[in-house]
N, CA, C and O atoms as CSV, one atom per row, in Angstrom:
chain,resi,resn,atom,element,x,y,z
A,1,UNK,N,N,73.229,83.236,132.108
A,1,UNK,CA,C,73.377,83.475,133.498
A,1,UNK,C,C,72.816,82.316,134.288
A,1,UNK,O,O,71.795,81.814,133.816
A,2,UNK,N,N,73.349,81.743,135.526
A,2,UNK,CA,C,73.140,80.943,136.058
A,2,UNK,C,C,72.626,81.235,137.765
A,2,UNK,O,O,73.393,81.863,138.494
A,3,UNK,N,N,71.502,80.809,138.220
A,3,UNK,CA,C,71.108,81.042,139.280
A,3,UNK,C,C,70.866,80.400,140.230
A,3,UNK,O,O,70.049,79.517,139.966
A,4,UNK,N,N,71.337,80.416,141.715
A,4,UNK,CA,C,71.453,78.854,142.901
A,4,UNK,C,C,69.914,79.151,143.338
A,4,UNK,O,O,69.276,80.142,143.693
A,5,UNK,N,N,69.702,78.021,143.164
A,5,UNK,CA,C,68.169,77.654,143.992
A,5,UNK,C,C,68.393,77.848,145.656
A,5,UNK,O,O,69.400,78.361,146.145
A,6,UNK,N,N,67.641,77.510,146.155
A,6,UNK,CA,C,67.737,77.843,147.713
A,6,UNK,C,C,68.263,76.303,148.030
A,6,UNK,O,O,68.692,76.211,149.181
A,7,UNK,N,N,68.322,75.158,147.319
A,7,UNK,CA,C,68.764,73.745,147.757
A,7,UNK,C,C,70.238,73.890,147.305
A,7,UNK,O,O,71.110,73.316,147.957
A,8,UNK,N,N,70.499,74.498,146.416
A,8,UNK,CA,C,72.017,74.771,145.994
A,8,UNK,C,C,72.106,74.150,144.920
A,8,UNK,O,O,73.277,73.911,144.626
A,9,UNK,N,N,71.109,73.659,143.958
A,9,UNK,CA,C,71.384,73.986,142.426
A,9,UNK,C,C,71.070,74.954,141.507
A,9,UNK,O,O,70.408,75.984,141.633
A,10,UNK,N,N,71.756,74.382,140.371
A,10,UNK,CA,C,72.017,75.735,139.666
A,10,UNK,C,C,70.934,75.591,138.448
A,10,UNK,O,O,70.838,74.518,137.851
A,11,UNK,N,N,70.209,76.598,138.142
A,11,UNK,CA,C,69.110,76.602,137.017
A,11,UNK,C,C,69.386,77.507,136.344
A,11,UNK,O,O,69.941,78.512,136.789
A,12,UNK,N,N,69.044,77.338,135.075
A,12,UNK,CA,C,69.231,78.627,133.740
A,12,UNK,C,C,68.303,79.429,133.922
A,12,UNK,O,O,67.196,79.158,134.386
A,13,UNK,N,N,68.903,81.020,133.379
A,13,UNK,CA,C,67.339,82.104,133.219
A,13,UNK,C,C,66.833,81.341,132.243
A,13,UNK,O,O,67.212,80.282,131.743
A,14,UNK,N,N,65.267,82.540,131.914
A,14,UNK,CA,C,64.958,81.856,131.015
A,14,UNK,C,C,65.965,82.717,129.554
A,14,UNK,O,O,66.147,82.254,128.429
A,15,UNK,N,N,66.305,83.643,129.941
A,15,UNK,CA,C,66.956,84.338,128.734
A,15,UNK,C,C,68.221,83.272,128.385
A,15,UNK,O,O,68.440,83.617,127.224
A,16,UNK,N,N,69.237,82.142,128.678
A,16,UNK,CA,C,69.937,81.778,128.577
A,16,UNK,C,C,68.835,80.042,127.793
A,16,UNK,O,O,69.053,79.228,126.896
A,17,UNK,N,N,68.112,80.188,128.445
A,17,UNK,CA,C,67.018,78.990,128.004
A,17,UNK,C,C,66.546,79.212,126.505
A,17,UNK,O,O,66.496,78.380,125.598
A,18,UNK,N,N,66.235,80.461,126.491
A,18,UNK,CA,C,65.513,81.063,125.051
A,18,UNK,C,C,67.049,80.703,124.175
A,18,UNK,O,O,67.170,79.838,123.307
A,19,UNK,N,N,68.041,81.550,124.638
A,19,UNK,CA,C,69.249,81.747,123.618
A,19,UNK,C,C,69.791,79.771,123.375
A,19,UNK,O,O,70.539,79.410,122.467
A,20,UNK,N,N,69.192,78.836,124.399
A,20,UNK,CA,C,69.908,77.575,123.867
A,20,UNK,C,C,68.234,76.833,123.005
A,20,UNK,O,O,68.247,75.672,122.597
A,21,UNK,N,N,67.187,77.563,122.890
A,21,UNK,CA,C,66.592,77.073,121.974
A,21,UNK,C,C,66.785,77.945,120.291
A,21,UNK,O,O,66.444,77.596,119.161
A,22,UNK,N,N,67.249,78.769,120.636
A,22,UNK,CA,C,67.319,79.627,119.178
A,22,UNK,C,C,68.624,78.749,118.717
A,22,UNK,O,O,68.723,78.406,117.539
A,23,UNK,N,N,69.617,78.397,119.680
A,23,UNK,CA,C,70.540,77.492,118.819
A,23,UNK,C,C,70.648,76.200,118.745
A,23,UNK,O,O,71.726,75.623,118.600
A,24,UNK,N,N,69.539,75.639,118.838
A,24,UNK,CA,C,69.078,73.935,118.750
A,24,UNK,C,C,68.190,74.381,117.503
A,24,UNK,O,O,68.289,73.563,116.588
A,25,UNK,N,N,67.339,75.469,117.212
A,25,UNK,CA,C,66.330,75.612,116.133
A,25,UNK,C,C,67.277,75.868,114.867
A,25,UNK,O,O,66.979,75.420,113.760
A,26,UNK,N,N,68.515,76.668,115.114
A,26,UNK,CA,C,68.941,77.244,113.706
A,26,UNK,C,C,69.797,76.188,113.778
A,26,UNK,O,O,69.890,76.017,112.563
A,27,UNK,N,N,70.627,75.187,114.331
A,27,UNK,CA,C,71.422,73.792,114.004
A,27,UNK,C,C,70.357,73.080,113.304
A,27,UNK,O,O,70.380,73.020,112.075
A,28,UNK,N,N,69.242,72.428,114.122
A,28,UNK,CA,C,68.136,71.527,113.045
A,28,UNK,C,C,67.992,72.001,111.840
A,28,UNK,O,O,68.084,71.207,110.904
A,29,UNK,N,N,67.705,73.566,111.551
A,29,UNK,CA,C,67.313,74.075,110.100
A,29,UNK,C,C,68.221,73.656,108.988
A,29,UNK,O,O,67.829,73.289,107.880
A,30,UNK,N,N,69.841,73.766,109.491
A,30,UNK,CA,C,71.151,73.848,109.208
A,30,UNK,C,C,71.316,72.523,108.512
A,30,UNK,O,O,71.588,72.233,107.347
A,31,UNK,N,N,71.009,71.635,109.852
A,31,UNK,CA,C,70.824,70.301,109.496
A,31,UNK,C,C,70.251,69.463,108.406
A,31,UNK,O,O,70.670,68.495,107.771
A,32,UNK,N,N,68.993,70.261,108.403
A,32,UNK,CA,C,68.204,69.697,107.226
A,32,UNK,C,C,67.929,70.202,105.811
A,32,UNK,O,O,67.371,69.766,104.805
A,33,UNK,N,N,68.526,71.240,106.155
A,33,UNK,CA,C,68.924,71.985,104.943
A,33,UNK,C,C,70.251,71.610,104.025
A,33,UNK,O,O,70.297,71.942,102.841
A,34,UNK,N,N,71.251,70.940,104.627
A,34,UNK,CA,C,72.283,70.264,104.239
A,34,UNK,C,C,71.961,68.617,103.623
A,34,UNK,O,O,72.449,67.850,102.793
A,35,UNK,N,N,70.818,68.638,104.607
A,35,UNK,CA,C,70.550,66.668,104.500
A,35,UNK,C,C,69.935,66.937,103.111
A,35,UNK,O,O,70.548,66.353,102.217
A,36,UNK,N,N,68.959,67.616,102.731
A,36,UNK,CA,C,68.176,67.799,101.479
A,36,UNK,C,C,68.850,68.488,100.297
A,36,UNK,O,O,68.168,68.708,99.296
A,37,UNK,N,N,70.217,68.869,100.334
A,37,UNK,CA,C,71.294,69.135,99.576
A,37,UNK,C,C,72.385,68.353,98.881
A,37,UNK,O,O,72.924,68.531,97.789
A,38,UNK,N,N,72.559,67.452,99.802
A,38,UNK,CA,C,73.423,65.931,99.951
A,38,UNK,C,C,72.684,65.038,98.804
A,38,UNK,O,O,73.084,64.642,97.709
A,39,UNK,N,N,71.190,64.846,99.636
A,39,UNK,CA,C,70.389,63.952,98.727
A,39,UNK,C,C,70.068,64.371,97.272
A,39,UNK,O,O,69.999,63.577,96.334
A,40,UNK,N,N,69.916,65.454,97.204
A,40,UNK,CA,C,69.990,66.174,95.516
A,40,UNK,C,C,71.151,66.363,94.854
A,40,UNK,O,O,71.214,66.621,93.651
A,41,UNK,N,N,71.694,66.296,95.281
A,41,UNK,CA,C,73.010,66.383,94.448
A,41,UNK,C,C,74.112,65.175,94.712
A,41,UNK,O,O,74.848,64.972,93.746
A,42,UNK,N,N,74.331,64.362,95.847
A,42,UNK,CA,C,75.381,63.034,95.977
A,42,UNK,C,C,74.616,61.520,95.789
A,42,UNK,O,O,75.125,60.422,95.565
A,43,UNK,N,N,73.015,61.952,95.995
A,43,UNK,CA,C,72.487,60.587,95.646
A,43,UNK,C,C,71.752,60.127,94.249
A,43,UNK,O,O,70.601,60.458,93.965
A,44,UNK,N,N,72.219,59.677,93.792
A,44,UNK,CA,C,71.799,59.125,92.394
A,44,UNK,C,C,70.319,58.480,92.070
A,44,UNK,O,O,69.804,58.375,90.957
A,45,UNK,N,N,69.837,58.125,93.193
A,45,UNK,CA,C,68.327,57.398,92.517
A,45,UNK,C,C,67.246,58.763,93.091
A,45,UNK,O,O,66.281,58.549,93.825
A,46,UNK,N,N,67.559,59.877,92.693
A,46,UNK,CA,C,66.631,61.153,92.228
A,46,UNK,C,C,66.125,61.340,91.567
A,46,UNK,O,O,65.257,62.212,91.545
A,47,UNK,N,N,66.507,60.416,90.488
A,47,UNK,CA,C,65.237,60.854,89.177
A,47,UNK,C,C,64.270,59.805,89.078
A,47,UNK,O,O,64.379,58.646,89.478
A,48,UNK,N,N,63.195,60.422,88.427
A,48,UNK,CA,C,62.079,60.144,88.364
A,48,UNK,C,C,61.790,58.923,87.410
A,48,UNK,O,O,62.198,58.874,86.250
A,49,UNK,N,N,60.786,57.607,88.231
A,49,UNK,CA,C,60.718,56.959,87.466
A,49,UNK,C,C,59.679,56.924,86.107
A,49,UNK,O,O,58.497,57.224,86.276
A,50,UNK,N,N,60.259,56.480,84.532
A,50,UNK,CA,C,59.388,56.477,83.713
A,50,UNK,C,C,58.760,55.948,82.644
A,50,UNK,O,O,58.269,55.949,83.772
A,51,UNK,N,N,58.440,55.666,82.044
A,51,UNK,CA,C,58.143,54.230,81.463
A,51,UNK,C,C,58.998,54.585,80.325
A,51,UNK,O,O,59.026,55.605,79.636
A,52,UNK,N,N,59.736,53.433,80.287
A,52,UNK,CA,C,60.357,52.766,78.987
A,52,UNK,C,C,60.228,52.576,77.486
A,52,UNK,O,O,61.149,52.400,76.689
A,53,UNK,N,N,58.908,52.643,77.237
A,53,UNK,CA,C,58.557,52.844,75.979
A,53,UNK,C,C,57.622,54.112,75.507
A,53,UNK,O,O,56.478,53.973,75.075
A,54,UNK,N,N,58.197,55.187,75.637
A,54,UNK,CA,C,57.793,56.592,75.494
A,54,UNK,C,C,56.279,56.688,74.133
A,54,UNK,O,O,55.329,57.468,74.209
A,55,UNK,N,N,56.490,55.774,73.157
A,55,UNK,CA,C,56.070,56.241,72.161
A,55,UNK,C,C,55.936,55.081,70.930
A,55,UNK,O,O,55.332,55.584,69.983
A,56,UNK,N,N,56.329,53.661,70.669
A,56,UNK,CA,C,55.884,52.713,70.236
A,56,UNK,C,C,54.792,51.579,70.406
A,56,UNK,O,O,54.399,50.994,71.415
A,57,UNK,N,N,54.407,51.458,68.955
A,57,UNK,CA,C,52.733,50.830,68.923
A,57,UNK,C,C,52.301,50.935,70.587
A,57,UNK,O,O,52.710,50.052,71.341
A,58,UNK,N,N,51.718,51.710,70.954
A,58,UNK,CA,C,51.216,51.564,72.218
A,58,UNK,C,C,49.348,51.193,72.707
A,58,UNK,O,O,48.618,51.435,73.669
A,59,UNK,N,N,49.236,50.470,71.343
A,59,UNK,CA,C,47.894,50.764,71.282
A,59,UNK,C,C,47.638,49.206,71.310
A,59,UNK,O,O,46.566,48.602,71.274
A,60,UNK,N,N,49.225,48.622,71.403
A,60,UNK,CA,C,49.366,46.834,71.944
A,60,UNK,C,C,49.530,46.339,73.410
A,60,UNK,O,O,50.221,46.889,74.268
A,61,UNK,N,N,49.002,45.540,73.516
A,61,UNK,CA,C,49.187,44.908,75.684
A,61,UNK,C,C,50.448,45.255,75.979
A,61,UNK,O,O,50.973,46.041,76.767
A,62,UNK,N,N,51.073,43.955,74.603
A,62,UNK,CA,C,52.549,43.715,75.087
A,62,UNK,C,C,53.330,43.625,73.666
A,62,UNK,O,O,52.900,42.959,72.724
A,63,UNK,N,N,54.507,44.364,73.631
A,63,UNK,CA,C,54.971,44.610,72.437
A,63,UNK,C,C,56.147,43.232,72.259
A,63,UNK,O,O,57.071,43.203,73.072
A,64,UNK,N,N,56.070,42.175,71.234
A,64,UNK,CA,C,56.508,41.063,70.776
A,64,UNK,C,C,56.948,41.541,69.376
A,64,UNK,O,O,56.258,42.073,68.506
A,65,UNK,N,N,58.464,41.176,69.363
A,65,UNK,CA,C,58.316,40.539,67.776
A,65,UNK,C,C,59.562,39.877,67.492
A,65,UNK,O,O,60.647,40.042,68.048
A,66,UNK,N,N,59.278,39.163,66.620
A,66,UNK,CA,C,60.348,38.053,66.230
A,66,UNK,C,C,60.636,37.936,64.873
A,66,UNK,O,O,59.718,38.265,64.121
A,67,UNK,N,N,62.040,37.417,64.186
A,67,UNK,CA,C,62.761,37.403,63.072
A,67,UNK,C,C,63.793,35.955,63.194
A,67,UNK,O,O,64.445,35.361,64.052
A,68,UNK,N,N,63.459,35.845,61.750
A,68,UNK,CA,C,63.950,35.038,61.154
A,68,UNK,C,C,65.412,35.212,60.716
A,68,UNK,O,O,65.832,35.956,59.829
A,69,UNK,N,N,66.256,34.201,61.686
A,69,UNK,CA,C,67.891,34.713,60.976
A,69,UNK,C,C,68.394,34.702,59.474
A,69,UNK,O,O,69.320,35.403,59.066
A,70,UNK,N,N,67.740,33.907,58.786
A,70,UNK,CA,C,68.060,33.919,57.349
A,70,UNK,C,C,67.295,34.997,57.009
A,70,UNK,O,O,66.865,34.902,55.860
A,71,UNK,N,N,66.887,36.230,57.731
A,71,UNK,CA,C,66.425,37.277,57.246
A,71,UNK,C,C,67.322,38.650,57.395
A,71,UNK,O,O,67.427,39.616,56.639
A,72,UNK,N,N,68.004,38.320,58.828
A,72,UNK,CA,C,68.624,39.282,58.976
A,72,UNK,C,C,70.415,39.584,58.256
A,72,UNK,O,O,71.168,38.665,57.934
A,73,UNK,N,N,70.648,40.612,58.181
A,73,UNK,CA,C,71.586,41.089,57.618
A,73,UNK,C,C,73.040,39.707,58.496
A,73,UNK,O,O,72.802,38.681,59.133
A,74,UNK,N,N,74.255,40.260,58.164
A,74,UNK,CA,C,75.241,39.037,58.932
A,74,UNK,C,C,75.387,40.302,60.320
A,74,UNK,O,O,75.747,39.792,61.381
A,75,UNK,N,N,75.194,41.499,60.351
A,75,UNK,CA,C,75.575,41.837,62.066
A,75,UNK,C,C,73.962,42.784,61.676
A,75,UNK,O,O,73.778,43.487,60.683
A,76,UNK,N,N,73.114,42.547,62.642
A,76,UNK,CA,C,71.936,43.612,62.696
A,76,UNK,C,C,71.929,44.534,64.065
A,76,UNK,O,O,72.026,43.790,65.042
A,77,UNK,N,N,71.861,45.642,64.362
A,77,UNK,CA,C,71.978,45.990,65.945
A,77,UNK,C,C,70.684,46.681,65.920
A,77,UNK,O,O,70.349,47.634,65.216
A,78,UNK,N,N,69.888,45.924,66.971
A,78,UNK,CA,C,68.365,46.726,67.560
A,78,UNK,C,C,68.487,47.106,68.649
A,78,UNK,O,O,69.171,46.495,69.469
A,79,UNK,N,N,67.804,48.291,68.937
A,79,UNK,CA,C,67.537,48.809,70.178
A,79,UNK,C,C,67.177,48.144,71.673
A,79,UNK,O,O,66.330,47.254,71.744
A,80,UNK,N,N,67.593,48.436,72.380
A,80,UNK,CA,C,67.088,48.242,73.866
A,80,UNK,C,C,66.564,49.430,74.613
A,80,UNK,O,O,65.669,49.440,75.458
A,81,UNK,N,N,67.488,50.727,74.019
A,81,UNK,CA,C,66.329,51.992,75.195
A,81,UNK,C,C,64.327,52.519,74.569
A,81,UNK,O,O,63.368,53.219,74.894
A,82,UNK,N,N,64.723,51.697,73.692
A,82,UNK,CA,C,63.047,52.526,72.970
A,82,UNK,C,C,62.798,53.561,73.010
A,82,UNK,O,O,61.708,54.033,73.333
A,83,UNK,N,N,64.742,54.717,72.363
A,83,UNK,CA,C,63.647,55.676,72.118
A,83,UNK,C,C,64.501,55.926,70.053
A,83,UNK,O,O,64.566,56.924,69.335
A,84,UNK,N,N,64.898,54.690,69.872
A,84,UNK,CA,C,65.055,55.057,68.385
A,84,UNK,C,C,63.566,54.693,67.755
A,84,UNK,O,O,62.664,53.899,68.026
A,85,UNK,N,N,63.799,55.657,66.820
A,85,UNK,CA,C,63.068,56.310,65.533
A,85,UNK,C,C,62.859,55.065,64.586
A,85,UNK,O,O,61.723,54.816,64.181
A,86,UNK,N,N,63.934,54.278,64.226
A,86,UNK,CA,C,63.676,53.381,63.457
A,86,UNK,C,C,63.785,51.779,63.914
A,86,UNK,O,O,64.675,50.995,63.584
A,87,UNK,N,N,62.649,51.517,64.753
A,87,UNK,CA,C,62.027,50.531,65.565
A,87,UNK,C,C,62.248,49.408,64.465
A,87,UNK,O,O,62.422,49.804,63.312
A,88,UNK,N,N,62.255,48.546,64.622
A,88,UNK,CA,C,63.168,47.667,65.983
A,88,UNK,C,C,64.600,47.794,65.856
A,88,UNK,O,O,65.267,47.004,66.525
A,89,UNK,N,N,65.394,48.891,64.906
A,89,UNK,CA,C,66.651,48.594,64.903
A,89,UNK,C,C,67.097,49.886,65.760
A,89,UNK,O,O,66.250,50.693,66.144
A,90,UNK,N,N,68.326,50.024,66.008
A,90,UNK,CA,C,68.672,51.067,66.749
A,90,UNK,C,C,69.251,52.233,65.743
A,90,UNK,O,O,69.839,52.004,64.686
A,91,UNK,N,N,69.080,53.000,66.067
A,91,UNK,CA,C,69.452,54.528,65.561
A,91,UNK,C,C,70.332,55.483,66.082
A,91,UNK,O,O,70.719,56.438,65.409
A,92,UNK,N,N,70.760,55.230,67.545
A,92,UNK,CA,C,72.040,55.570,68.599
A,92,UNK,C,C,71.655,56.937,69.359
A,92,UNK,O,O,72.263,57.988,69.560
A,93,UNK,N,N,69.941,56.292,69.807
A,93,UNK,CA,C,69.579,57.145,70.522
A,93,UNK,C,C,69.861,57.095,71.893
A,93,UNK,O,O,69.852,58.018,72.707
A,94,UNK,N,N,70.246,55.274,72.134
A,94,UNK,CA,C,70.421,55.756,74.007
A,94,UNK,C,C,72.067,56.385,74.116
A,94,UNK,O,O,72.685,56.242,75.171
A,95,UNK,N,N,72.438,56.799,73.412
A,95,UNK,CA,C,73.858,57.822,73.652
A,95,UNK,C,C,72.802,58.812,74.769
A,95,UNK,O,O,72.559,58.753,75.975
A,96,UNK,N,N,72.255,59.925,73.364
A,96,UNK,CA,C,71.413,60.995,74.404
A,96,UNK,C,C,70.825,60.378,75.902
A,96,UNK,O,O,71.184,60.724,77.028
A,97,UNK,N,N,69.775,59.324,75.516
A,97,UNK,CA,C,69.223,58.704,76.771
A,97,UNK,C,C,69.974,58.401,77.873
A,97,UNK,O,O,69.409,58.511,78.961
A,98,UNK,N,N,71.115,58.045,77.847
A,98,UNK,CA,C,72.157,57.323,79.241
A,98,UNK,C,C,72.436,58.946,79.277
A,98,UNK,O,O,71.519,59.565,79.818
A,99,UNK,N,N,73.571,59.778,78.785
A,99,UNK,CA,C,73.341,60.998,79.048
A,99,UNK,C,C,72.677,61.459,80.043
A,99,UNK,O,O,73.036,61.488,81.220
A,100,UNK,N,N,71.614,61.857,79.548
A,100,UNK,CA,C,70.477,62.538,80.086
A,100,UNK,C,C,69.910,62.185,81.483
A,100,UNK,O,O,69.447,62.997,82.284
A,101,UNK,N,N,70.062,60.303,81.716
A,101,UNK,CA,C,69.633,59.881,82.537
A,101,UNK,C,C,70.187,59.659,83.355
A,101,UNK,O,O,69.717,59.900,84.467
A,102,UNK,N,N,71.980,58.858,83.158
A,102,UNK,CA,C,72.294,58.305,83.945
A,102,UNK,C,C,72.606,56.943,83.854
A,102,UNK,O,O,73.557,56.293,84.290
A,103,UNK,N,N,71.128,56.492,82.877
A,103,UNK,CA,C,71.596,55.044,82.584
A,103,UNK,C,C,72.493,54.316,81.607
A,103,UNK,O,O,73.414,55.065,81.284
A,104,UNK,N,N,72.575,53.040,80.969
A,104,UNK,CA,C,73.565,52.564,80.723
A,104,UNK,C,C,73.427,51.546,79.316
A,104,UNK,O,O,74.181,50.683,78.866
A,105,UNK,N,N,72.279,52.006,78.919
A,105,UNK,CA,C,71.737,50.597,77.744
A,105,UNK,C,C,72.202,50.862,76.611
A,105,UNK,O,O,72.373,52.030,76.262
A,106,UNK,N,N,72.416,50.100,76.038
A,106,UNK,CA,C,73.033,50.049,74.897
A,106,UNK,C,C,72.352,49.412,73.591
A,106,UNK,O,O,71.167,49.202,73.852
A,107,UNK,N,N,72.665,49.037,72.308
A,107,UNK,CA,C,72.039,48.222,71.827
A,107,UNK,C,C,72.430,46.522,71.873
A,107,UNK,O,O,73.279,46.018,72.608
A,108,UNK,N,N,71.489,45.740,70.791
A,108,UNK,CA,C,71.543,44.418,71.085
A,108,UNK,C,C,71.838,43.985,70.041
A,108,UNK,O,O,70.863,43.925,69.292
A,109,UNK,N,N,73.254,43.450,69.374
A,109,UNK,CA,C,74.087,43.650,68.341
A,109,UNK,C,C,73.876,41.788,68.370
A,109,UNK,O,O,74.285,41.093,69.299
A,110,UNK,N,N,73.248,41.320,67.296
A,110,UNK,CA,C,72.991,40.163,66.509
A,110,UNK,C,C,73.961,39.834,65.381
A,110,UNK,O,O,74.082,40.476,64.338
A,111,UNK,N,N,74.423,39.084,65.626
A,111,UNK,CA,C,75.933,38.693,64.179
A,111,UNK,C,C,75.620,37.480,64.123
A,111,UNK,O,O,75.385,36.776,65.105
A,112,UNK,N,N,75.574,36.972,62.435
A,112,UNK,CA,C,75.546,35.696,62.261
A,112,UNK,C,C,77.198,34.894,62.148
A,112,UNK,O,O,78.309,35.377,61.930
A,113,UNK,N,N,76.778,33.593,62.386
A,113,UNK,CA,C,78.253,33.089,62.487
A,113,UNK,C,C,78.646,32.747,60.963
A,113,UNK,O,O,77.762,32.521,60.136
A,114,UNK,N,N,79.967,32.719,60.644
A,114,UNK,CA,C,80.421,31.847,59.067
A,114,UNK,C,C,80.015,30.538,59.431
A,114,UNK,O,O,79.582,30.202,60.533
A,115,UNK,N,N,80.212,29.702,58.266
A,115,UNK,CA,C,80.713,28.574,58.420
A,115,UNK,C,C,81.488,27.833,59.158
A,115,UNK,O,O,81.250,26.836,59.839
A,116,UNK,N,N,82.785,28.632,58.881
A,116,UNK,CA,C,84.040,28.336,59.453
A,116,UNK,C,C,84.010,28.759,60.818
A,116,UNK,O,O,84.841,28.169,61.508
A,117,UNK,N,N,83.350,29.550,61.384
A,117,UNK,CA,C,83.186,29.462,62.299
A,117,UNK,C,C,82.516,28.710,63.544
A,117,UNK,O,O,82.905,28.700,64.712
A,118,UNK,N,N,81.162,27.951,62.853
A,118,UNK,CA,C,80.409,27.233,63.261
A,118,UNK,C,C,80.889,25.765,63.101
A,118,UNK,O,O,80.218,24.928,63.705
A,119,UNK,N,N,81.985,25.314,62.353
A,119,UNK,CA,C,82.557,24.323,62.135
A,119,UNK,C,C,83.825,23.980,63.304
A,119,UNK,O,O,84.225,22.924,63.794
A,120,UNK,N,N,84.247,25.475,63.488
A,120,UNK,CA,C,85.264,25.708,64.872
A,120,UNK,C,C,84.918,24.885,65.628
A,120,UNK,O,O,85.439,23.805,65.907
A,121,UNK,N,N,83.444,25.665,66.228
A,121,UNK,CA,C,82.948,25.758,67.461
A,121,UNK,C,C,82.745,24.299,67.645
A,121,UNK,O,O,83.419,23.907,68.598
A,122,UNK,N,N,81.880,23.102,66.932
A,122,UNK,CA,C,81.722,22.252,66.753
A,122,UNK,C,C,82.863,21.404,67.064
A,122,UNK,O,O,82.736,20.582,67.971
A,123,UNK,N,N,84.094,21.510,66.351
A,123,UNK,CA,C,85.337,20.931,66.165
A,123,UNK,C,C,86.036,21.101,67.892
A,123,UNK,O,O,86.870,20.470,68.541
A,124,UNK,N,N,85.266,22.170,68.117
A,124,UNK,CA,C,85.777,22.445,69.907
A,124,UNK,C,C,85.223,22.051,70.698
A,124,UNK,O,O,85.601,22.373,71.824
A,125,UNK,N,N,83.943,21.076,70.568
A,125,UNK,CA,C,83.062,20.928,71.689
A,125,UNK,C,C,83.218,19.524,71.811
A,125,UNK,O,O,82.802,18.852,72.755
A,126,UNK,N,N,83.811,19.124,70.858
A,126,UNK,CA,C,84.124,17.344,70.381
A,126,UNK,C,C,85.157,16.669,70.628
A,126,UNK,O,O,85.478,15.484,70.728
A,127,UNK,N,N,85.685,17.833,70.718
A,127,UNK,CA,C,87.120,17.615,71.448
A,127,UNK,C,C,87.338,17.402,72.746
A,127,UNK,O,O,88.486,17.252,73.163
């Protein structure tokens, strides 16, 4: 309801005042109740950050190690998510891990070259 002042404007009751704050309060609720719905479910950097190496030698600063290629097999594939079982090679645990997470790592697939291959490459760079 609307009421003329004695100058000839028009002012709200307060009952029309109350009824446009009850619907500015339940839009904001609406509002933010949607915004915090959106973000849980359409935005992707929700999960929680966590350290990377769950569970190897952790009783070291910094975990190093190195190999000798005349040691390794002709294709060796080691891990990058740290959570295979049989350290340092991979075991095809970040399947579950990307899964689970979201993320995307894979392993780190080492192949030695032939001969003939290394003779290629050579034969191609000389050229």
């Amino acid at each position: 309801m609307k009421a003329v002042q004695s100058n000839g404007a028009v002012s709200m009751t307060s009952s029309v005042r109350a009824e446009w704050i009850a619907v500015v309060t339940t839009a904001a609720g609406a509002a933010a109740i949607g915004y915090l719905a959106y973000e849980r479910v359409y935005v992707k950097d929700h999960r929680s950050k966590s350290m990377v190496n769950p569970h190897i030698q952790k009783d070291n600063p910094k975990l190093v190690h190195a190999f000798d290629m005349e040691d390794l097999a002709d294709k060796t594939v080691c891990r990058h998510c740290w959570r295979s079982q049989e350290f340092p090679f991979c075991d095809g645990a970040h399947t579950k891990h990307s899964e689970e997470t979201g993320d995307n790592v894979g392993p780190l697939v080492i192949k030695k070259k032939t001969l003939k291959q290394t003779l290629l490459m050579l034969q191609t760079n000389l050229s």
